[in-house]
ROGU-416246 format. One record per residue: residue in three letters; x, y, z of N, C-alpha, C, O, CB in turn. Coordinates in steps of 0.02 Angstrom, whole numbers, padded with zeros to 5 digits, always signed. Atoms other than C-alpha are relative to their C-alpha. Last residue first. Glycine has a CB too. Example, Ala and Ser with C-alpha at 12.3 -4.5 7.8 and 13.67 -1.06 7.14 Angstrom:
! ROGU-416246
SER-00042-00059-00003+00684-00053+00357-00039+00055+00037-00014+00110+00045+00020+00023-00071
ALA+00045-00059+00000+00615-00225+00390+00045+00060+00000+00097+00059+00033-00050+00001+00062
! end
This chain:
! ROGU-416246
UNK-00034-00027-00034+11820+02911+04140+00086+00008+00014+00106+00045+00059-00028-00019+00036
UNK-00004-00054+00033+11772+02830+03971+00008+00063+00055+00010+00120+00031-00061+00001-00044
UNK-00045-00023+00069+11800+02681+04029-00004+00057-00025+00046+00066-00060-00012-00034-00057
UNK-00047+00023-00040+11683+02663+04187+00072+00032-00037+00111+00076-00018-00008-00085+00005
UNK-00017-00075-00008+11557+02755+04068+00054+00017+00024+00084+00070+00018-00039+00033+00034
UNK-00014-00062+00050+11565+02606+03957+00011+00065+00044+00052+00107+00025-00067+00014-00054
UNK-00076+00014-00001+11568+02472+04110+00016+00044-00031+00064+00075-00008+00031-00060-00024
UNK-00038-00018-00053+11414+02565+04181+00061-00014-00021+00107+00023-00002-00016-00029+00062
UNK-00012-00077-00010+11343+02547+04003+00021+00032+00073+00025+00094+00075-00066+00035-00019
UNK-00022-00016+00028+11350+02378+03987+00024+00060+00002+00084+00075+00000-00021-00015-00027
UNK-00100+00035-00025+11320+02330+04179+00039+00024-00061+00097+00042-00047+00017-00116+00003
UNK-00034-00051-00049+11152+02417+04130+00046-00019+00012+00085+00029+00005-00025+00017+00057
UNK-00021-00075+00036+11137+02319+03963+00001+00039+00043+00027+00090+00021-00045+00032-00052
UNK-00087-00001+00059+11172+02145+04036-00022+00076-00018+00022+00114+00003+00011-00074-00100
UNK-00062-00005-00053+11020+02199+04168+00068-00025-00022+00119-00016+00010-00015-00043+00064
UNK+00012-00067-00020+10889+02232+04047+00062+00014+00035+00096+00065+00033-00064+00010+00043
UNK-00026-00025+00052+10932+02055+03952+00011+00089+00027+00055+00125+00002-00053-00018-00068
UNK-00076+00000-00005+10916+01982+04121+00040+00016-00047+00102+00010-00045+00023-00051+00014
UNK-00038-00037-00032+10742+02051+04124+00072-00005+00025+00100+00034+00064-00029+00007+00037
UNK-00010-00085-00003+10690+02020+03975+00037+00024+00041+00083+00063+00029-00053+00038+00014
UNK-00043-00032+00066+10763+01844+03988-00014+00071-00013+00032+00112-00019-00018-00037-00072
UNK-00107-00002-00013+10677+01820+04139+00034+00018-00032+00066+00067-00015+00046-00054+00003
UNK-00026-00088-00038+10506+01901+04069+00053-00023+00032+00098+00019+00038-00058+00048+00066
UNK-00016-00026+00056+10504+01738+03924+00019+00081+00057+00061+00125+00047-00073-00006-00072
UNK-00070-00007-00001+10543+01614+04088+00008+00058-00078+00064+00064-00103+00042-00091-00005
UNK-00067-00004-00060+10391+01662+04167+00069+00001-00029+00110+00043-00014+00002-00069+00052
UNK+00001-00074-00022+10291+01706+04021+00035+00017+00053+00060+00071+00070-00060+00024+00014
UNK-00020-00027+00073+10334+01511+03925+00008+00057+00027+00066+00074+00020-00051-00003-00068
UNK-00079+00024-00012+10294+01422+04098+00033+00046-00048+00085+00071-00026+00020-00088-00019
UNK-00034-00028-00072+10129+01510+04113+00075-00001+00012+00112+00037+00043-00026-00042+00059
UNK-00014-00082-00004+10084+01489+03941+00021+00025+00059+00048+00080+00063-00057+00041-00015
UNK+00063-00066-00008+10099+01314+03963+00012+00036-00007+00073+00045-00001-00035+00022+00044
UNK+00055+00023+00000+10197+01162+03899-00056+00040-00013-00100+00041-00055-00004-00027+00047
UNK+00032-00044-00059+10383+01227+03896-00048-00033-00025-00033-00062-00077-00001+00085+00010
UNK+00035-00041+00046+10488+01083+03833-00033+00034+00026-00042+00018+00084-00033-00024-00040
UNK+00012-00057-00043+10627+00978+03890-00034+00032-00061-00020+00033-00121+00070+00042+00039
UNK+00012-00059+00016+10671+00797+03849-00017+00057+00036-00019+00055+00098-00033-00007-00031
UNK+00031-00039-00038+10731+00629+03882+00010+00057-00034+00057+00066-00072+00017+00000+00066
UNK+00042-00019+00030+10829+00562+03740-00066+00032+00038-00112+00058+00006-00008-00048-00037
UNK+00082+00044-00015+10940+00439+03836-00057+00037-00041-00102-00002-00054-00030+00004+00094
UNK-00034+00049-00034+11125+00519+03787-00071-00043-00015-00086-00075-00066+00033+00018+00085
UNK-00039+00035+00058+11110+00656+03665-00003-00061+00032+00016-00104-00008+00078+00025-00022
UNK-00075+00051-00026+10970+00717+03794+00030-00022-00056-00009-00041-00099-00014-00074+00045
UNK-00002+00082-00030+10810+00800+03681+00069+00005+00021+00110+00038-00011-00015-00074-00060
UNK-00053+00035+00006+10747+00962+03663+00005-00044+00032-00024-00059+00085+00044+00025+00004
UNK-00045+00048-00053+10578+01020+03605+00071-00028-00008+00092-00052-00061-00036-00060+00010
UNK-00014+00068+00004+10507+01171+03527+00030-00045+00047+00056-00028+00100+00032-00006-00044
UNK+00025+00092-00011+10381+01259+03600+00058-00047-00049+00045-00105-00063-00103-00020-00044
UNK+00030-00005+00048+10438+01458+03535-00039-00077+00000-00070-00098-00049+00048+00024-00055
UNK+00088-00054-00013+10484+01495+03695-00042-00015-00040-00102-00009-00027-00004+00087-00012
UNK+00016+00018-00043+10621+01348+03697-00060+00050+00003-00115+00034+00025+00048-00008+00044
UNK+00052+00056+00014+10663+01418+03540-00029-00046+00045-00063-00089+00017+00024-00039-00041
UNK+00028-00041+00018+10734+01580+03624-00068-00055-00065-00124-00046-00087+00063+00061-00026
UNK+00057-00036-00034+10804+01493+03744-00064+00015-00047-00122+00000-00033+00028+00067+00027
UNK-00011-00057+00028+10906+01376+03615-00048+00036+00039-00105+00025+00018-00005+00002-00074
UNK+00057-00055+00000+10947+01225+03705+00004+00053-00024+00059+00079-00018-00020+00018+00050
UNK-00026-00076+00016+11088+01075+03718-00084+00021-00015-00131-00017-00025+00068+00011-00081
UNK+00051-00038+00070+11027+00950+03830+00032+00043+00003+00056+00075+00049-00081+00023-00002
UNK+00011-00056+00003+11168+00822+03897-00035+00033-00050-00030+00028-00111+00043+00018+00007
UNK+00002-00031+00032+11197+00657+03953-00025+00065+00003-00053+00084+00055-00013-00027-00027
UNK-00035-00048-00020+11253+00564+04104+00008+00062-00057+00054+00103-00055+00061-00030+00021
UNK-00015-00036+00059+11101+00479+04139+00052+00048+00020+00053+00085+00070-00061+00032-00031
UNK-00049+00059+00029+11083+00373+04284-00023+00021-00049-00076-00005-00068-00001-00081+00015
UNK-00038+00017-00040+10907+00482+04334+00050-00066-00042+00028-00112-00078-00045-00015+00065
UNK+00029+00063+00007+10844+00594+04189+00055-00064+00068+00117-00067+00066+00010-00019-00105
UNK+00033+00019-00059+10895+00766+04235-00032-00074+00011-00060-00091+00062-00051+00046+00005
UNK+00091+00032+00024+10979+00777+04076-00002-00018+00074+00039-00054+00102-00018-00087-00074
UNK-00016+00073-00012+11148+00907+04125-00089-00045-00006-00143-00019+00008+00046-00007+00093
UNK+00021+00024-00050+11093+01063+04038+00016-00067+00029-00001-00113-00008-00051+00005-00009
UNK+00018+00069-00017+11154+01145+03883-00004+00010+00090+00016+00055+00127+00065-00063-00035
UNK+00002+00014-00103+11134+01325+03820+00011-00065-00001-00006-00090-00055-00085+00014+00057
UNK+00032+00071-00034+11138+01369+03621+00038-00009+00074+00095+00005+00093+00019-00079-00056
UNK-00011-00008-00077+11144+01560+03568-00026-00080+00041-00075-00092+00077-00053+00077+00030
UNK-00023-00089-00027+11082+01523+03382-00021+00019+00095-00073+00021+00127-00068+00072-00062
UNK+00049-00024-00047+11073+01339+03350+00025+00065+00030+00072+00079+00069-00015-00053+00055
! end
């Protein structure tokens, strides 16, 4: 799973864990708990555009920190 995340399973008295691929998390699929099998999935287009412009914009903001550290260095 390309760039996989996990999550503690929110499922109560569970001590398992979802692994996640953001970027298939946009795409609707679903993940399950190794433990209980509870899941996580986006539903709506609302949920999907909220967390698809986070990632833009925390992809925006790894590449300014990139290039501040580069210039940092190259002073």
């Amino acid at each position: 799973m390309k760039d996989a995340q996990s999550i503690p399973c929110p499922a109560p008295e569970c001590s398992g864990t979802i692994l996640f691929s953001p970027y298939e998390l946009l795409e609707g699929t679903r993940f399950a708990c190794t433990h209980c099998g509870a899941a996580i999935q986006l539903q709506d287009k609302e949920s999907t555009q909220l967390v698809e412009a986070s990632m833009n914009r925390f992809g925006q903001l790894k590449d300014g920190l990139d290039k501040v550290k580069k210039a940092n260095s190259l002073s």
